[in-house]
N, C-alpha and C positions, 0 to 999 in steps of 0.2 A: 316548249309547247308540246313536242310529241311525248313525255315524261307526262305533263294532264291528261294528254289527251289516253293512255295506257289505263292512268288512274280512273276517270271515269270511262271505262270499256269493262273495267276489273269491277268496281262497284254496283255495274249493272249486270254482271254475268248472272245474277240471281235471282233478277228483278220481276221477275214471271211468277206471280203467285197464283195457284187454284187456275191456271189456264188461262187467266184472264191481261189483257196486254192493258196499261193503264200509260196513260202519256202524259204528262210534264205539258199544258200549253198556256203560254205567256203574252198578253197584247203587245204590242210597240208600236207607235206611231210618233213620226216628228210633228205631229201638228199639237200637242200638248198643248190645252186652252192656256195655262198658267204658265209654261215654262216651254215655249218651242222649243223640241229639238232636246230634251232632257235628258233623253234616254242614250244620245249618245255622246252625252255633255262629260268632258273627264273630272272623274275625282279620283285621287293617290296616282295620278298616272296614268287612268285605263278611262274607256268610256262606263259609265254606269251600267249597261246593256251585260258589258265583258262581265265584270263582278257577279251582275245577276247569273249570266249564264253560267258561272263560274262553279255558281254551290248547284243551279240545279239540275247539273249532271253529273253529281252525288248523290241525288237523293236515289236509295236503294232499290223501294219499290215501282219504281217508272222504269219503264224499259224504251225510255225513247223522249225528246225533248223536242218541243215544236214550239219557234217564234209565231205570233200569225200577227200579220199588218197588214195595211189594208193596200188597194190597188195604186190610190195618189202614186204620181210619179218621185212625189218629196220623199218615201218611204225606199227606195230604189238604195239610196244610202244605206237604209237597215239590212236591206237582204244580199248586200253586196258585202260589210262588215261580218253579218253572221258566218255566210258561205266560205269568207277568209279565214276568220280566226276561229268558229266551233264548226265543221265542214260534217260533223255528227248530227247537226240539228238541223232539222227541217224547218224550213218556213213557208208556210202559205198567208196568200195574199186576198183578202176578200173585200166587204164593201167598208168606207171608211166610218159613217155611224151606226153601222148593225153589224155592234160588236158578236152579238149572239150567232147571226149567221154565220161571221166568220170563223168564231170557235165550233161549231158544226162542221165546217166546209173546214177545216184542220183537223180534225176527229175523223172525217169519213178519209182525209186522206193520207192519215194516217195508220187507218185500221183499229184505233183505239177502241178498248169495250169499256174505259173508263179515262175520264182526263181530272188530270188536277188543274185547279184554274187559282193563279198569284199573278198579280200583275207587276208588270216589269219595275217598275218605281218602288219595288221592295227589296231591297240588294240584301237585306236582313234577316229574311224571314229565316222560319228555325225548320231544317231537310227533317228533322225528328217529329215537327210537330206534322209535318205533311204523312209521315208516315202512320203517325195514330189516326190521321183521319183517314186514311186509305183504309189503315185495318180496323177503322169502325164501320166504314163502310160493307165492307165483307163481313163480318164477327157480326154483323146487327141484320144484315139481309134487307142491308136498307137499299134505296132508291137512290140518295144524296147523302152527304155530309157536310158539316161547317163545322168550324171555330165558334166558340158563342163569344158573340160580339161585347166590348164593356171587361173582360177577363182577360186579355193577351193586350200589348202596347201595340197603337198603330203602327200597322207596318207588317202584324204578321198572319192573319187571315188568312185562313186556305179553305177554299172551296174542292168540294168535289163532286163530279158527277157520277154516272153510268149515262152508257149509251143512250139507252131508253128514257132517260130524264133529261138528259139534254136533247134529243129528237122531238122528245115530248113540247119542250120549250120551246124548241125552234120554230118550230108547225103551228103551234098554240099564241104564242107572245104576239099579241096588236099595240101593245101601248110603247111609246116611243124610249122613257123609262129601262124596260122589261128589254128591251133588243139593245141598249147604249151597254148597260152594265152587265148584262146574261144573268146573273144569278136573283135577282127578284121573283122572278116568275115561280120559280122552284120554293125559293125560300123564306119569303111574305106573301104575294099575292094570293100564289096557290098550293101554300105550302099542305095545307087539308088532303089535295090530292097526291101527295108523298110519302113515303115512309122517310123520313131527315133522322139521319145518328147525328146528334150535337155533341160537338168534344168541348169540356170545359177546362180548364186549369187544374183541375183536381187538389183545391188546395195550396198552387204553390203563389208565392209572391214574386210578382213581377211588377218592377218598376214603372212606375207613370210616365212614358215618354213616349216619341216618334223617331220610329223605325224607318217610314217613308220617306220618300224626297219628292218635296212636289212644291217646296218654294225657296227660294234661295239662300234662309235660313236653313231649310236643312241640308242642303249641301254642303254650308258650312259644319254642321255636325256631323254629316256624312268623314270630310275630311278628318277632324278632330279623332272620331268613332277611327277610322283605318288607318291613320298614323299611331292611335298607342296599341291597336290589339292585331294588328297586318289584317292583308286582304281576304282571308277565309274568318273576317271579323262573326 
C-alpha cells in the first residue's frame, strides 16, 4: 500500500496546470436504487470503490481526489473504508438526493477551480480520456466540458466543470432531474448559456460494450474483464 500510495503522490507532483487546482470528485452512496451497496461490493478481491479509487489517483491533471456521499448514516461505511485504505482522498458528506449540492459543497471544500465529475460505478473509465477533457477545457476557454455521448462505450463519460459553472448550477438548478444527476443543467437544459468544449473520439473505434457496473451482469464482466488484464484493467 505505501509503494501506491508514493506512486500516486509522484503522478500528481505535476498536476497544477496554468494555476488552476482541478479535483477528481466521484459520488458514492450505499443506497444504489438497483444494486445496494455496489460500490463497496468485491470484485477480483477488492471492493469496487478500492479499483475506482485506484486509477483515479493517477490521473495526472488533478491535484487532489474527493469521494462525496451523502449524510445517511448507511454511507459511514464508505467514509470509514476511504479514510483507511486512500487516507490522500478527501470525502465530504452532503445531502442524499442533491447530488449537485453535494458536488458544490466538495468543490468549495476542497478549493477546487475545476472538478472532474465520473461516477464511482465506472472502475474503467480511461485517466487519458479525463485528461483531454481537462485540457479542452482550458485550450478552448470553455466554461464545461463532456465526452460526446453515443462515441465512447458505457462506462467512460467524463464530465467537467469550472467553478463558475458549477456554482452557476448549483444557485440556478430547480428541477429535481438537474440537482439528482449535476450535469444536465449545464449540458442540456442550459447548455445555450455555456461555453461546452465537447471531446469526440476523433475517429478511433471503440468497441460496443459496458464499462459500468450497475447490474449484476456486469459484475460478472467486471470479474471476467480483471481476471485476464489485472486490476489497473
Amino acid at each position: 500500500q505505501s509503494e501506491v500510495s508514493l506512486d500516486r503522490r509522484a503522478a500528481r507532483s505535476d498536476s497544477v496546470m496554468s494555476g488552476q487546482k482541478v479535483v477528481f470528485i466521484t459520488q458514492a452512496r450505499m443506497g444504489s436504487s438497483r444494486l445496494p451497496g455496489k460500490v463497496l461490493r468485491r470484485v477480483a478481491g477488492e471492493p469496487l470503490l478500492f479499483w475506482f479509487l485506484r486509477r483515479a489517483t493517477t490521473v495526472r491533471c488533478c491535484s487532489g481526489v474527493c469521494v462525496a456521499t451523502s449524510v445517511s448514516g448507511e454511507n459511514d461505511e464508505i467514509e470509514r473504508f476511504v479514510e483507511r485504505t486512500f487516507p490522500e482522498v478527501h470525502v465530504a458528506r452532503g445531502p442524499e438526493e442533491d447530488v449537485l449540492s453535494r458536488y458544490w459543497q466538495a468543490a468549495c471544500e476542497t478549493g477546487a477551480d475545476a472538478v472532474v465529475r465520473v461516477t464511482s460505478d465506472d472502475p474503467f473509465f480511461d485517466p487519458l480520456l479525463v485528461e483531454r477533457c481537462v485540457a479542452a477545457l482550458r485550450e478552448r476557454g470553455a466554461d464545461a466540458a463532456r465526452t460526446l455521448k453515443g462515441e465512447f462505450p458505457v462506462g467512460l463519460d467524463v464530465e467537467v466543470f469550472s467553478r463558475d459553472a458549477l456554482r452557476t448550477a448549483f444557485e440556478s438548478a430547480t428541477d429535481a432531474f438537474e440537482r439528482e444527476h449535476v450535469g444536465p443543467y449545464v449540458f442540456q437544459t442550459h447548455s445555450s448559456d455555456f461555453r461546452i468544449a465537447w471531446v469526440g473520439n476523433d475517429g478511433a473505434e471503440w468497441p460496443r460494450c459496458r464499462l459500468t457496473v450497475d447490474y449484476a451482469e456486469d459484475f460478472e464482466f467486471a470479474e471476467r474483464l480483471f481476471s485476464e488484464v489485472g486490476g489497473m484493467a
